[in-house]
C-alpha positions in Angstrom: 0.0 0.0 0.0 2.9 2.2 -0.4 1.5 4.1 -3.3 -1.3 5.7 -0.7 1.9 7.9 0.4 3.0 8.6 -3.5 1.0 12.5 -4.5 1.6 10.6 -8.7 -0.5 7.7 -7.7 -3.6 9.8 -6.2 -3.5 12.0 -9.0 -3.2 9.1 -11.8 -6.3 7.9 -9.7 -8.2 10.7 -10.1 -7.4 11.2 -13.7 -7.7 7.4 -14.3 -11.1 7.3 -12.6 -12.3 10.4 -14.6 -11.1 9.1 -17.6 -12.7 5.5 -16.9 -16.2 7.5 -16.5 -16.0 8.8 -20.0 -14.7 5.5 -21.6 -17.8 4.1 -20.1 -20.6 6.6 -21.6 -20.8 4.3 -24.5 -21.5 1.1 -22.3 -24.1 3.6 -20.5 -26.0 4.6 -24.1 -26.1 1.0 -24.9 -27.1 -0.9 -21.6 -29.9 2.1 -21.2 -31.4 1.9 -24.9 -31.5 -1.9 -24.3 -32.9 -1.8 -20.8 -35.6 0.8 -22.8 -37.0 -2.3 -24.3 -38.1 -4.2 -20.8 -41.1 -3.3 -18.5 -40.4 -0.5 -16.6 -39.7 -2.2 -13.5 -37.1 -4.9 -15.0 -35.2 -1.3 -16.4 -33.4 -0.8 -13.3 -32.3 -3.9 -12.5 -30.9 -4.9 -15.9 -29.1 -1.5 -15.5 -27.7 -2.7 -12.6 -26.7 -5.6 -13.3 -24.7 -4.7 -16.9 -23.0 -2.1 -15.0 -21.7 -4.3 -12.5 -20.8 -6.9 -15.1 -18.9 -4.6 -16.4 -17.1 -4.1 -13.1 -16.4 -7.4 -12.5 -15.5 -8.4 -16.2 -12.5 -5.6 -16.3 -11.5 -6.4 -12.8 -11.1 -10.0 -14.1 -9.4 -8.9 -17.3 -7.3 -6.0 -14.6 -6.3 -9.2 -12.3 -5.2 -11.7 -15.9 -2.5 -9.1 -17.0 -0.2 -12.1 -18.5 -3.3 -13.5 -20.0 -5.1 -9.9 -21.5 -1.0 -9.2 -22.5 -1.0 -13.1 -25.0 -4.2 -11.2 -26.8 -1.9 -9.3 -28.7 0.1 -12.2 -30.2 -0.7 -13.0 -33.7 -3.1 -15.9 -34.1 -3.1 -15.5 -37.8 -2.6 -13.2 -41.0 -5.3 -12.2 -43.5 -4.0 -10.4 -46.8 -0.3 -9.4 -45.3 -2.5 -8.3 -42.2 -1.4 -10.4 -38.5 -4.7 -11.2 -36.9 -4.8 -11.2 -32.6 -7.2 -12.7 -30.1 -7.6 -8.5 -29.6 -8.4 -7.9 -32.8 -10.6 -10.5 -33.4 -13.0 -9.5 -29.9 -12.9 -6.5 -31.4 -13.8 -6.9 -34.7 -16.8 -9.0 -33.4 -17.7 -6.6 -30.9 -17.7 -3.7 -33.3 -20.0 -6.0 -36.2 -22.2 -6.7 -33.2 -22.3 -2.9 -32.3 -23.3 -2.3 -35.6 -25.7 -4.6 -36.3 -27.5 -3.8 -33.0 -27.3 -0.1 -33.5 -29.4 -0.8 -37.8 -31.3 -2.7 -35.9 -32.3 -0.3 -33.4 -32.7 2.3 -35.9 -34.8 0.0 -38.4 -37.0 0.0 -35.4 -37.2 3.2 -34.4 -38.2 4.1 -38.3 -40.1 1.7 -39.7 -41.5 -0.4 -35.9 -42.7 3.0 -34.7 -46.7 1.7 -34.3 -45.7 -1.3 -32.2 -43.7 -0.5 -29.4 -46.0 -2.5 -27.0 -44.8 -5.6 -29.1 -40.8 -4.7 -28.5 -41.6 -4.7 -25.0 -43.0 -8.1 -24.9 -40.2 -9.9 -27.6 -37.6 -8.2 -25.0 -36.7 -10.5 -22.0 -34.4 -9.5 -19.0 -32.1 -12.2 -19.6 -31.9 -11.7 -23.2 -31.0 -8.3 -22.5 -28.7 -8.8 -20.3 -26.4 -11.4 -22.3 -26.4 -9.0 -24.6 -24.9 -6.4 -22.3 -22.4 -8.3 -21.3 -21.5 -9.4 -24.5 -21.0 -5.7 -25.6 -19.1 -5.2 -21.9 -16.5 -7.4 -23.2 -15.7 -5.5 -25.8 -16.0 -2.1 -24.0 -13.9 -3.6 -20.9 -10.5 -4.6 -23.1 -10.6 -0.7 -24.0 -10.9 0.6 -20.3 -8.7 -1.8 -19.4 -5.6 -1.2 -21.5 -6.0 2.2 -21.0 -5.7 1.5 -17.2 -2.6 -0.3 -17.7 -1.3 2.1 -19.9 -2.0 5.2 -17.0 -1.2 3.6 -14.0 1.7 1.8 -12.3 0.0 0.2 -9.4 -2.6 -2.4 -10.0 -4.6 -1.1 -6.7 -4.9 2.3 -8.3 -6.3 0.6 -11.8 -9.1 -1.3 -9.5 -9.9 1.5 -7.4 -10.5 3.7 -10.3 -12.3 1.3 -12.5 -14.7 0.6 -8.9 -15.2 4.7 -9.1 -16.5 4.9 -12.3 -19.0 2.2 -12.4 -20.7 3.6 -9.4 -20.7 7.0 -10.7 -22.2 5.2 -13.5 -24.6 3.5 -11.8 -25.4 6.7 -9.8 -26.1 8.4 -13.2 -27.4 5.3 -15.7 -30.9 6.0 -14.4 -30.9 9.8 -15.2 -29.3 9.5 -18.6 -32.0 7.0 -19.7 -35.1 9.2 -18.6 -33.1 11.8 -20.5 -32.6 10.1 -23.5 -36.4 8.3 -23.5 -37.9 12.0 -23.2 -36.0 13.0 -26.3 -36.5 10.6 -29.4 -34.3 12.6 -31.4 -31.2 12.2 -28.6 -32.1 8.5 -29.0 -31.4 8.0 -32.7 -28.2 10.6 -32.3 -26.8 8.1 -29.5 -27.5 5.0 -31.9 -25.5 7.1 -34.3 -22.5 7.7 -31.5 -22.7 3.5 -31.5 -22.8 2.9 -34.8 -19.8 5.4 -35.1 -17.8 3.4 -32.5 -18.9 0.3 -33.8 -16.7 1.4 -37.2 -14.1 2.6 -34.5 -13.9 -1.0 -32.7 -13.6 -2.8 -36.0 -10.8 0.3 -37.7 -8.8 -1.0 -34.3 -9.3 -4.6 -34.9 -7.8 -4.0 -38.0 -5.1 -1.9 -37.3 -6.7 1.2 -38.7 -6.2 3.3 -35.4 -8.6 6.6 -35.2 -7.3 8.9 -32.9 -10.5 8.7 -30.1 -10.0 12.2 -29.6 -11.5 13.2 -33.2 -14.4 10.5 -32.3 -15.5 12.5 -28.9 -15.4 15.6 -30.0 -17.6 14.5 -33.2 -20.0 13.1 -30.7 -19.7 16.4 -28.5 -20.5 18.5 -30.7 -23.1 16.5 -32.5 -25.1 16.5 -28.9 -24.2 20.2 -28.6 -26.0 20.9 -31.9 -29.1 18.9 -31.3 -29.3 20.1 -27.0 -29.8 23.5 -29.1 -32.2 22.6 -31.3 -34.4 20.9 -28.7 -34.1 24.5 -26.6 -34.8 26.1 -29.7 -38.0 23.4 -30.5 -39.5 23.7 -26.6 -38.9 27.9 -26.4 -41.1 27.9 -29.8 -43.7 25.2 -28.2 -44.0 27.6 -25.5 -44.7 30.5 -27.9 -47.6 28.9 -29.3 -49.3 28.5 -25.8 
């Protein structure tokens, strides 16, 4: 516990931690747009649940450094291209992040008169194998980036415990936000489908700066928080 004394290690803590909370606004749009589709009382709970999957998944992954380390071996080359285990979770991850995310919006466009029958096709254990299937994916990212900050492995778990309770503490306020505004819904299926291209650029070695990524997403939500003021200060004219 010597690193408690060490002024570096509490302030790679508090930027690790901040920076694990934005990593995991992604995982947060997708486990709340899938809990969207239970009964309202199952929404919490699966919530919870993927959030503290996710937890536990990169604490795993945090603890199995040797092991998360082999991922990056070459299994195989494709076309003059070496293939990893890293690679290939997240080439699958970002084809399923895409997939989900057309789906999603096939729904939203063309399933718009049925939304009691999404309710009922959703289950609570469907939903959340799905969200850990996705935290997987979203979980290699956090955690290499831990590894990559941090020198002490207590610092990488403390910070990754942080942000997945400040996640749970806010999961329930960003998915009342996002289900009052259909138009924020369909731009955060955007945000996904734009990572899911990101996951599957990395797979392949085609690295995007993330930084480019976040701010298109930024200011994306920056344009459309304006037009919704813009939308209600008219509605209110008309009264």
């Amino acid at each position: 516990m010597e690193w408690m004394t060490d002024p570096q290690a509490w302030l790679a803590l508090a930027t690790l931690t901040a920076l694990e909370i934005v990593l995991g606004l992604d995982n947060i749009i997708f486990i709340s747009i899938l809990a969207g589709k239970l009964q309202a009382h199952q929404q919490r709970k699966a919530r919870t649940i993927g959030l503290l999957a996710a937890m536990m998944m990169r604490l795993l992954l945090l603890f199995s450094l040797s092991w998360l380390m082999s991922l990056t071996s070459p299994l195989f080359e494709v076309w003059s291209q070496e293939i990893s285990g890293r690679d290939l979770v997240l080439i699958a991850g970002g084809l399923f992040l895409l997939y989900k995310s057309t789906n999603e919006i096939h729904e939203k466009l063309e399933g718009a008169g049925s939304p009691a029958g999404d309710r009922v096709a959703a289950s609570l254990s469907g939903v959340i194998a799905q969200i850990v299937l996705l935290d997987l994916v979203f979980s290699l990212d956090s955690v290499i980036t831990a590894i990559g900050m941090a020198d002490h492995l207590a610092v990488m778990a403390i910070a990754i415990i942080l942000a997945v309770a400040v996640m749970i503490g806010a999961a329930e306020t960003i998915s009342r936000f996002i289900d009052r505004h259909p138009t924020l819904k369909m731009l955060a299926l955007s945000f996904l489908l734009l990572i899911g291209v990101m996951l599957i650029g990395e797979g392949l070695e085609l690295h995007i700066p993330k930084g480019y990524i976040y701010f298109a997403m930024a200011f994306s939500l920056f344009v459309e928080l304006l037009n919704t003021k813009i939308k209600r200060r008219a509605a209110s004219s008309l009264k």
